[in-house]
N, C-alpha and C positions, 0 to 999 in steps of 0.2 A: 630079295637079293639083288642088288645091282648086274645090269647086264655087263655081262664082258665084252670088249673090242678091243682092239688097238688104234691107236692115235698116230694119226697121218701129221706133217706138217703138211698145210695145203697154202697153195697162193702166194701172194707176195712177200715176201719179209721185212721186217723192220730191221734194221743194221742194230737198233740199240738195244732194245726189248725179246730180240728173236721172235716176237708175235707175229701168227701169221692173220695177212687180210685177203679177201677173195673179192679182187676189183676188178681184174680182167681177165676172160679167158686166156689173153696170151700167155700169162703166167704160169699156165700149166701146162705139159709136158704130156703126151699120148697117153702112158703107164700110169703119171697120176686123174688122169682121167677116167683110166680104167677100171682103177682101184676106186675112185669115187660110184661110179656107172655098176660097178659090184658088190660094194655096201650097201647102196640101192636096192638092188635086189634082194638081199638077205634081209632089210628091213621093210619091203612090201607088205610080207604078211601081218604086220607090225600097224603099217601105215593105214590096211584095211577095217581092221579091227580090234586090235591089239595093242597092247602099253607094254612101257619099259620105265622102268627108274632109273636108267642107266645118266640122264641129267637131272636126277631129282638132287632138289635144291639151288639148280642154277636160272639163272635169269636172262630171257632175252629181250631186249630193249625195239621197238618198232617203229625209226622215223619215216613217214611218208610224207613229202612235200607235195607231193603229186597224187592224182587218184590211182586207185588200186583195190582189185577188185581178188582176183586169183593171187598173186604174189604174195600181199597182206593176211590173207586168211591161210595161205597154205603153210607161211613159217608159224605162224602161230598155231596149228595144227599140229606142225610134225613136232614144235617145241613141246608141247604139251603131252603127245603121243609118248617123247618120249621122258617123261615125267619133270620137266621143269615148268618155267612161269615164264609171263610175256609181260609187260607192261609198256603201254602204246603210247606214243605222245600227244595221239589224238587230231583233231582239225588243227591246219596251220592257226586257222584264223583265232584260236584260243590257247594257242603257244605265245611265248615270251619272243619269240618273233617279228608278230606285231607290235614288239614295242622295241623292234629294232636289234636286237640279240643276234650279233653272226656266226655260222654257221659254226666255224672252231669253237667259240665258246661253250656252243648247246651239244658238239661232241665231248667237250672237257669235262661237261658235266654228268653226263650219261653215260658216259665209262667210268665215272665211278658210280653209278647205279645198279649195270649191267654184269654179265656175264662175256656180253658178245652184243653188236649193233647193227644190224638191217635196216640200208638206208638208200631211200629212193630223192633221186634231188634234179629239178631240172635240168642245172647247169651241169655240162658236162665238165669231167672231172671232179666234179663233187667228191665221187665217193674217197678216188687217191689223196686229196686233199685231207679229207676226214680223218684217214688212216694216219695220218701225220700228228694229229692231235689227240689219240684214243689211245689208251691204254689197256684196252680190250679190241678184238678183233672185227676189223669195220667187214659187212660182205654189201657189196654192192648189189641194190635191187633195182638197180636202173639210174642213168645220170644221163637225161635230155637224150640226144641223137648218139650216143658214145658208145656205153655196153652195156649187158645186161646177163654177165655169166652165168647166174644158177638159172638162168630159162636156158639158153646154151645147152649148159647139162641136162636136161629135164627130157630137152627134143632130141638129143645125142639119145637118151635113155629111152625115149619114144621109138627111135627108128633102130636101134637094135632089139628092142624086146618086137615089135611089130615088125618090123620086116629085114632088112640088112645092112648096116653099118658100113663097114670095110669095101671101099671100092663101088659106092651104092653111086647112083645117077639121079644127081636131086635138080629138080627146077624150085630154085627163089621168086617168087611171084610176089610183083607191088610197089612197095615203097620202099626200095631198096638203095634213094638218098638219104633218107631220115631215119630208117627203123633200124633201131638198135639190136633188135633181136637177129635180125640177117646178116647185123654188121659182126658180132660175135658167132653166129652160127658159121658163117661161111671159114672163118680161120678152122675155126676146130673142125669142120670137115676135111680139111686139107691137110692135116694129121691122118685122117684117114682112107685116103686117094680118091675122093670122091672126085665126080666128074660133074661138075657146076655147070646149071644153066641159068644166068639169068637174065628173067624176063621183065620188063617195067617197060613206060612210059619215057620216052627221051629226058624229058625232064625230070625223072627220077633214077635215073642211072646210079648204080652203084659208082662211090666215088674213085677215082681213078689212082689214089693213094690205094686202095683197100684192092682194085684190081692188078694194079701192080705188085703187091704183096703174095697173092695167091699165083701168080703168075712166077714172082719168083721162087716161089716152095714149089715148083712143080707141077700147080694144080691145074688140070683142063677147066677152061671156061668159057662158054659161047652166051655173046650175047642176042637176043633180041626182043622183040615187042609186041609179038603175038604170040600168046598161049597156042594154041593151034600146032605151032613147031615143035612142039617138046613133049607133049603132054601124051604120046602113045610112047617113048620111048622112055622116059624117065620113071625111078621106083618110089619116088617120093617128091609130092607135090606139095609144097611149103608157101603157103596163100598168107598174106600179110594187110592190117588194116590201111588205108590211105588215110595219114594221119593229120587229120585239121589242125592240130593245136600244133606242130610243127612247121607250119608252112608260114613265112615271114609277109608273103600277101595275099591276101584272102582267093583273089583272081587264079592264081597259080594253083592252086587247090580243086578250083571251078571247074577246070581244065583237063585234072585227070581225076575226078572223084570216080570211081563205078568202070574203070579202065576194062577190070577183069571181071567175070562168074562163074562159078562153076554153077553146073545142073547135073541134072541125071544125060540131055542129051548131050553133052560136053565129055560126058564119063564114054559114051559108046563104045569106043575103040583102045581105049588104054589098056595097062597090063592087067593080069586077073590081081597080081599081088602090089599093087600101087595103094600106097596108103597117102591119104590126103590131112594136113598138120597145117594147124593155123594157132598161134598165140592168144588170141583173143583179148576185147571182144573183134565178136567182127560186126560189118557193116553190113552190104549186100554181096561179099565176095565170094558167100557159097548161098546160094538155096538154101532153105531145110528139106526142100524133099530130099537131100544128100546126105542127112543125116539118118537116115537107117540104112545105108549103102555099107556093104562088106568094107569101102574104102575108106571112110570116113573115121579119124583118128582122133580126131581133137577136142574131145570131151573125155578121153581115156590119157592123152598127151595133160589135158590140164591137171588132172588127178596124179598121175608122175609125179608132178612134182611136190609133191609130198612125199614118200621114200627119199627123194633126191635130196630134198631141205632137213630130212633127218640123218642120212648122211653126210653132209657138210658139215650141220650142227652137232653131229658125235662126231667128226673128227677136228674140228674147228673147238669146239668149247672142250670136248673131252679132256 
């Protein structure tokens, strides 16, 4: 029997199609965040074990220009989980790409393939762009330094089922010029009065367009540049990769690689309930001996996101 739900519109709208796309967190509104972060949950037990037909028969399409490691296997999980099909477009390097094919035309084409389109692209804007030319619902799985909203959701869903949402004290740690994941986390905390700390490298400052943002929603934020200051007062400690293929010269990179690490004697003095969340992969930004630590979140954070990809995908394709 088909599973029952109800059908959200989520994300951005198309003025012509009414289709909805899910390109950026700003797009969405606390409530429907909530309501995504609560489908979630109802289909965890789903996502552990468990199938649905509830997308049997639908199709979802998987561009990745970029490598992808957790993002790529999790939508084609949860698609599957909950009884549809994936079909991948595979290596750039064996797409119609290399023969010159731009980007609108290989979504013109895949929307009429598809169901729904998961599309990872370096440049940023890619994906709004995409959405423009798709007749099926594009969700962004990352565009270069820009966004990257269903991880967003994933770590929103991390830090309420693990420890406190609302009003929580989170430190951003890293690359918080370039990483897309902190650049979309940070808004949708401020939805929820979080009290932002963030910490990086001079040269990796969060851009001062994205801090005057949060600053005018109301949101506390301090910055500075030693882990050290933050790390016994804060409930959630969000460690980010320092990302080579972002940094336009090799030098600049040199400069802050290995800024931050956690250890076990780093953890000493923090909260008992401090959960530590990283994107992945990582580099050397945590130990592993921190990974059997009560704190350590980020292998139960990557799993999330699967529930979270199948509720987008039931309320997006549904």
């Amino acid at each position: 029997m088909r599973d029952c739900y109800t059908v959200h519109k989520l994300g951005q709208r198309d003025e012509n199609s009414m289709m909805q796309h899910v390109i950026t967190i700003q797009d969405f509104s606390r409530d429907e965040i909530d309501r995504i972060l609560n489908r979630a949950a109802e289909l965890e037990p789903v996502a552990h074990t468990g199938s649905s037909d509830a997308l049997s028969g639908r199709i979802l399409a998987t561009l990745f220009y970029e490598p992808s490691t957790r993002t790529r296997l999790s939508f084609d999980v949860a698609m599957k989980r909950l009884g549809g099909d994936v079909i991948d477009l595979g290596a750039v390097e064996t797409s119609s790409a290399v023969k010159g094919e731009n980007l609108a035309d290989t979504i013109s084409v895949i929307s009429g393939y598809a169901d729904a389109i998961v599309l990872r692209h370096p440049k940023e804007g890619a994906a709004r762009m995409a959405s423009e030319f798709s007749s099926v619902p594009v969700i962004n799985a990352g565009d270069g330094a820009g966004q990257h909203p269903t991880q967003t959701l994933l770590d929103l869903y991390t830090i309420r089922k693990e420890g406190k949402l609302n009003k929580a004290k989170i430190a951003l740690v890293g690359d918080l010029k370039y990483g897309r994941t902190v650049h979309s986390l940070a808004h949708a905390l401020s939805l929820y009065d979080a009290e932002i700390y963030l910490v990086s490298p001079d040269q990796l400052k969060m851009p001062d367009l994205m801090k005057d943002g949060l600053i005018e929603s109301g949101t506390e934020i301090v910055e500075t540049a030693e882990i050290d200051d933050v790390i016994d007062v804060v409930d959630v400690l969000y460690l980010t990769r320092i990302q080579k293929e972002r940094f336009p010269d090799p030098s600049e990179y040199q400069a802050v690689v290995g800024s931050y690490k956690i250890t076990k004697e780093t953890l000493k003095d923090v909260k008992d309930n401090l959960i530590i969340m990283h994107p992945l992969p990582r580099l050397n930004e945590i130990d592993p001996e921190v990974d059997a630590s009560r704190h350590a979140m980020y292998f139960r954070q990557s799993f999330y996101g699967v529930p979270v990809r199948m509720a987008i995908l039931s309320m997006v394709i549904g």
